[in-house]
Every structure is written in C-alpha cells, then in structure tokens.
N, C-alpha and C positions, 0 to 999 in steps of 0.2 A: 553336419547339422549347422545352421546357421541361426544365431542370434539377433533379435531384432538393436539396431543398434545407432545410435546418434553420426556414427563416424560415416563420411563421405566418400567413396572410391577417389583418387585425383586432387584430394584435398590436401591443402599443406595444414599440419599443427603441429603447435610447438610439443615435443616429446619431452617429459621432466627427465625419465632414467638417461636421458644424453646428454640433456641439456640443449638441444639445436632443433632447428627445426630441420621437421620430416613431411614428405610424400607418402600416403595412403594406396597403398596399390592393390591390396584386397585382403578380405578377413579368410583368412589359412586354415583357423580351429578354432573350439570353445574348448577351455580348461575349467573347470568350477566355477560354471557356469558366466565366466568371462569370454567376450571373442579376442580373440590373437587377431591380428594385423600383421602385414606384411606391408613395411613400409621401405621406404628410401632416402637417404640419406647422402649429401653431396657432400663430399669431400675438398673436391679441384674442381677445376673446370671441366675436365674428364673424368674424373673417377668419381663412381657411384657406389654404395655399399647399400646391401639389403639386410633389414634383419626383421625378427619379429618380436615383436612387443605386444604388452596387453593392452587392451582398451584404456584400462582407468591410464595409463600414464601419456595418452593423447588428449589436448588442451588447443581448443580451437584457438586462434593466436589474436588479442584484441584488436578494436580501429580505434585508431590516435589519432582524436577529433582536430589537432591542429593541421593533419596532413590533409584535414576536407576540404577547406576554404579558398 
C-alpha cells in the first residue's frame, strides 16, 4: 500500500536521524500510517549504504540565496 506523499523518487534531502544527506530511492512500506523510504547514503567515493527510514525524518535541503548570483 502506498501513501500519498511529498517525498521525490531521486531526490536528495537532508535526513535528521543521520544527520547527512540521503538519496530517495523508493517508499518500501507504511508503518502508522507513515511511508518508509528506502534511501542512500554515501559514505566514500565507492561505498554506498541503504537503509530505511520514515518519512517525517526526510527534510528537503534549503537554497542559499548567496550561491544564486
């Protein structure tokens, strides 16, 4: 069963429970009435780690209006 839901397949946002930012790679499950996420997580330049996490602790990541100019 799938939740309708704000998060992006492909999307980077910053995750609070890690504290780093994560890759979106697709909603896995609903728990009480939250979707799970299945995101990614780089570590290295090669090493990648998957885990899943809930919705609420995905945080689309702001724009830092002095990087626009």
């Amino acid at each position: 069963m799938k939740v309708k839901s704000s998060i992006e397949r492909g999307a980077e946002y910053l995750c609070t429970k890690l504290g780093d930012v994560v890759t979106a790679i697709e909603q896995v499950a609903v728990v009480k009435g939250l979707a799970m996420w299945e995101v990614e997580r780089r570590i290295g330049e090669r090493i990648r780690k998957r885990l899943i996490v809930s919705e609420r602790t995905l945080i689309a990541p702001q724009i830092d209006a002095r990087g626009l100019s």
